[in-house]
C-alpha positions as CSV (number, residue, x, y, z in Angstrom):
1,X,103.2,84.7,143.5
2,X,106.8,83.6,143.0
3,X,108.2,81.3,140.8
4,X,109.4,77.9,142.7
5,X,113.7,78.0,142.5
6,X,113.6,74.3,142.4
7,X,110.7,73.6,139.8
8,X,111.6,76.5,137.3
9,X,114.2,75.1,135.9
10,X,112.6,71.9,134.7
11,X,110.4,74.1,132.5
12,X,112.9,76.3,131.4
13,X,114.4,73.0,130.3
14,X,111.2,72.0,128.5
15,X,110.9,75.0,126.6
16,X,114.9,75.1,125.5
17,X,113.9,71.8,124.5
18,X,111.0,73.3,122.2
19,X,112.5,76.0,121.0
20,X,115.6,74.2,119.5
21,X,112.9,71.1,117.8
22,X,110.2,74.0,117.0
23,X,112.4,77.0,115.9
24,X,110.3,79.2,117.6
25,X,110.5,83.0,117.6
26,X,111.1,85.1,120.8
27,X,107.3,85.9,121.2
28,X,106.3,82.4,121.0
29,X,108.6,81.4,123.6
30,X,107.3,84.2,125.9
31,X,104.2,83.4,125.8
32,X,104.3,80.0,125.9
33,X,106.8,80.6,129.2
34,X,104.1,82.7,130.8
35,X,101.4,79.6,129.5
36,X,103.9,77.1,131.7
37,X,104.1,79.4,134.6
38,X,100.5,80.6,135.2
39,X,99.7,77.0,135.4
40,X,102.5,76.2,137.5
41,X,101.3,79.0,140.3
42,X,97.5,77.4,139.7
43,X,98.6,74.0,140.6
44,X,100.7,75.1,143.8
45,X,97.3,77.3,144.5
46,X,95.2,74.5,144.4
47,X,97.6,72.8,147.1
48,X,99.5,70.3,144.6
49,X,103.0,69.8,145.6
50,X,105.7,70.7,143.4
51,X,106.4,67.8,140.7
52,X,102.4,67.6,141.1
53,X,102.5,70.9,139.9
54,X,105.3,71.0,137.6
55,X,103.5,67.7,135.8
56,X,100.7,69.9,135.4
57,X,102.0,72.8,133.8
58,X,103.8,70.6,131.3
59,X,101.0,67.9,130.3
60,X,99.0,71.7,129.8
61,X,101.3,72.0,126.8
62,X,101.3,68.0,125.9
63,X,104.8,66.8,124.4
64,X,107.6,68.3,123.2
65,X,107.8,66.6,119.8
66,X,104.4,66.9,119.1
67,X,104.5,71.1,119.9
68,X,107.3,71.4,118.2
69,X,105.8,69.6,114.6
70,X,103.1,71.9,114.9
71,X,105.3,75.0,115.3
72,X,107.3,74.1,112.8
73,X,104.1,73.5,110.1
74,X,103.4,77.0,110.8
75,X,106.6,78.8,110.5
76,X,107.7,77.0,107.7
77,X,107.1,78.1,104.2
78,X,107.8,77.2,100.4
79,X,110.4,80.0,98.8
80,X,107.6,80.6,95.9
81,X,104.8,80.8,98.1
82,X,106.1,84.0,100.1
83,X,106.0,85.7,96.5
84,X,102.5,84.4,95.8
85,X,100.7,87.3,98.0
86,X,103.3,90.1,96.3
87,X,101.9,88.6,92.7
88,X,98.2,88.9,93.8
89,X,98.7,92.1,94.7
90,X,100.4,93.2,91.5
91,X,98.0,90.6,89.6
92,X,95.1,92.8,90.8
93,X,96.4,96.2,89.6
94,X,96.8,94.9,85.9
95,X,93.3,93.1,86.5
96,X,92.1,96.4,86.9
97,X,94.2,98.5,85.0
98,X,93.7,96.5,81.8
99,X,90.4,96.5,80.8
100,X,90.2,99.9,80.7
101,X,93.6,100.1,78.8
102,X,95.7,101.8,81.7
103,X,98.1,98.4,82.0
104,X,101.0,100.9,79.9
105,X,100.4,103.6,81.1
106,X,102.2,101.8,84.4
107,X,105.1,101.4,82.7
108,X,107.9,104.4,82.8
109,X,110.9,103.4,82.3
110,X,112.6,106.5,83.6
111,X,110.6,106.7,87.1
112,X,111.3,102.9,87.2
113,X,115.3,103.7,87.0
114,X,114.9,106.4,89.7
115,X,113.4,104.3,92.3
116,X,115.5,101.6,91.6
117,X,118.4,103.5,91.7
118,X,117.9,105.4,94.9
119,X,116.6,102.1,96.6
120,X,119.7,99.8,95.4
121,X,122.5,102.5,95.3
122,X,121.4,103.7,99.1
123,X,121.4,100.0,100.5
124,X,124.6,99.1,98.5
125,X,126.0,102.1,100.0
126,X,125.0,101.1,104.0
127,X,125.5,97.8,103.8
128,X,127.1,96.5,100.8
129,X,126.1,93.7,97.9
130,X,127.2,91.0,99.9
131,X,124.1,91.8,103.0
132,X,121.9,92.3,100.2
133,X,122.2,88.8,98.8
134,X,122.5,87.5,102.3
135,X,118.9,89.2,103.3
136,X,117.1,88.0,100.2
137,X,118.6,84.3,100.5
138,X,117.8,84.4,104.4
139,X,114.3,85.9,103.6
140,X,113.8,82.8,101.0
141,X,114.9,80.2,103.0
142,X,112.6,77.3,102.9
143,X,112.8,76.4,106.6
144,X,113.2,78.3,109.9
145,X,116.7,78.8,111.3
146,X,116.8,80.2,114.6
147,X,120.5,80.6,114.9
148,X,121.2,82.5,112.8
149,X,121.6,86.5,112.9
150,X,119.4,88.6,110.8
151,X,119.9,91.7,112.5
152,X,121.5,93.2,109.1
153,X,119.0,91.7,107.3
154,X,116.2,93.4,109.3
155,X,117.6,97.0,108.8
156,X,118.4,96.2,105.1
157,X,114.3,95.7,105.0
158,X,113.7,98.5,107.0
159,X,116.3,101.0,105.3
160,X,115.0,99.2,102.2
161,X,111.2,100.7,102.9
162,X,112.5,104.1,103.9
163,X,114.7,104.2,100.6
164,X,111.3,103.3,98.6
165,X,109.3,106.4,99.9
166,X,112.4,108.4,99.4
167,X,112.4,107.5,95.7
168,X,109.2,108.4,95.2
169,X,109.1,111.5,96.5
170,X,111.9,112.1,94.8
171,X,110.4,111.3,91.3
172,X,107.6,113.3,92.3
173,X,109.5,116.4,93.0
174,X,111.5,116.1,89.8
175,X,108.3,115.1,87.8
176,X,106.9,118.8,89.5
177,X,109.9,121.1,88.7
178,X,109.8,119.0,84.8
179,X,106.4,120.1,84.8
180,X,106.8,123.6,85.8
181,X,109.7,124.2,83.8
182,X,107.9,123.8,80.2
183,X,104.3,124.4,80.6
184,X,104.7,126.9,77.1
185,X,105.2,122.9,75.9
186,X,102.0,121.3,76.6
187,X,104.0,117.7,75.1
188,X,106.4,118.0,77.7
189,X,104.0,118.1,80.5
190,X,102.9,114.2,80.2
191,X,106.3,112.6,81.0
192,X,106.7,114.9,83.8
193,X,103.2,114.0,85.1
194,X,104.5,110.5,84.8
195,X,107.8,110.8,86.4
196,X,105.5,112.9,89.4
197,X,102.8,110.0,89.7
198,X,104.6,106.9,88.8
199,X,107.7,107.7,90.8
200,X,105.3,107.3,93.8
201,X,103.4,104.7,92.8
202,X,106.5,102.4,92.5
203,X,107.9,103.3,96.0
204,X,104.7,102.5,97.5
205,X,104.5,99.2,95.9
206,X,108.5,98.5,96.8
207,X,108.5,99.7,100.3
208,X,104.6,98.3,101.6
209,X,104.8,94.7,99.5
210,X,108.1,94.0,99.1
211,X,110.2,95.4,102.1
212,X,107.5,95.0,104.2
213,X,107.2,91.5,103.9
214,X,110.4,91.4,103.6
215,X,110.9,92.0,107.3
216,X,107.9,89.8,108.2
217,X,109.8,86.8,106.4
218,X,113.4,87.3,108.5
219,X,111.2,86.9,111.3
220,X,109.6,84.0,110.6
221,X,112.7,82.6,110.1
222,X,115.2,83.6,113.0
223,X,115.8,85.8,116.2
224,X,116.9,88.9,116.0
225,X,117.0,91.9,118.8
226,X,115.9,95.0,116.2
227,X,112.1,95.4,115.5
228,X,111.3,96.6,112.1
């Protein structure tokens, strides 16, 4: 059924309205504009007229300043806490790793330099050191700001996770052809069986806990047309 020209834009109004009190993010909007709508088209089904309708549809939702509080409870979010899950995550691999006496064994400092490098040298490289800092303050920001543009910021985080998986299996490659190249020297073989292993194991934890959440955070924060 077709959208009424001369109620539609009373709701488009409403939900202008919300979105600038509630920062909300494109998929809230849509579906809170298809919410408005299908009640809308139920009203005029039911024989209401149009502001009987249009009343409807909007006391469906309730007020403005009251939807907006609540969106803005849920998008919003302490700096610290959006590091709390990355420390859980890292908390329970020592948990794990230390009982047993493995925590050091996670620590190579040359497969640490190697995905660091590749990761930070190949987005300085794209972007520069100025979008960097600009991504992490955005991504840190304590409340939502929906006009602002983190379209660089997005394909810093996902150029950022694509860097990660390159680094390790970069160290992994160069950990293999270290290996290769002295097995007459069984004491060689460890560090190159570190570089292979660790290499990897620090480009998964970079791109899937810190870059993706990364991306998830510029979301919840502001509008922007690429999808990571």
């Amino acid at each position: 059924m077709p959208k009424e020209p001369s109620v539609q834009p009373e709701l488009n109004d409403y939900l202008e309205v919300l979105q600038r009190r509630g920062h909300l993010s494109q998929a809230d909007l849509w579906e809170l504009e298809d919410h408005l709508f299908t009640a809308l088209e139920a009203g005029l089904a039911c024989g209401l007229d149009e502001e009987s309708a249009r009343a409807a549809a909007l006391n469906s939702l309730g007020p403005t300043a009251q939807l907006a509080t609540e969106y803005k409870k849920e998008h919003s979010m302490n700096p610290l806490s959006r590091l709390v899950g990355i420390a859980i995550a890292l908390g329970a691999i020592a948990l794990v790793t230390a009982p047993v006496g493995y925590l050091s064994t996670l620590f190579d400092l040359p497969s640490i330099l190697l995905v660091a490098g590749v990761v930070i040298g190949g987005l300085v490289a794209s972007f520069g050191p100025r979008a960097l800092l600009r991504t992490l303050r955005q991504a840190l920001a304590s409340s939502p700001q929906p006009d602002r543009n983190v379209e660089v910021g997005l394909r810093v985080a996902v150029h950022g996770r694509r860097l990660s998986w390159a680094g390790g299996a970069l160290g992994s490659i160069l950990g293999v052809i270290a290996m290769l190249s002295n097995l007459s020297d069984p004491s060689e073989v460890g560090p190159g069986l570190a570089l292979c292993l660790l290499s990897l194991f620090y480009g998964a934890v970079a791109a899937e806990l810190f870059f993706t959440n990364l991306s998830e955070w510029l979301q919840a924060g502001g509008e922007s047309p690429v999808a990571a």
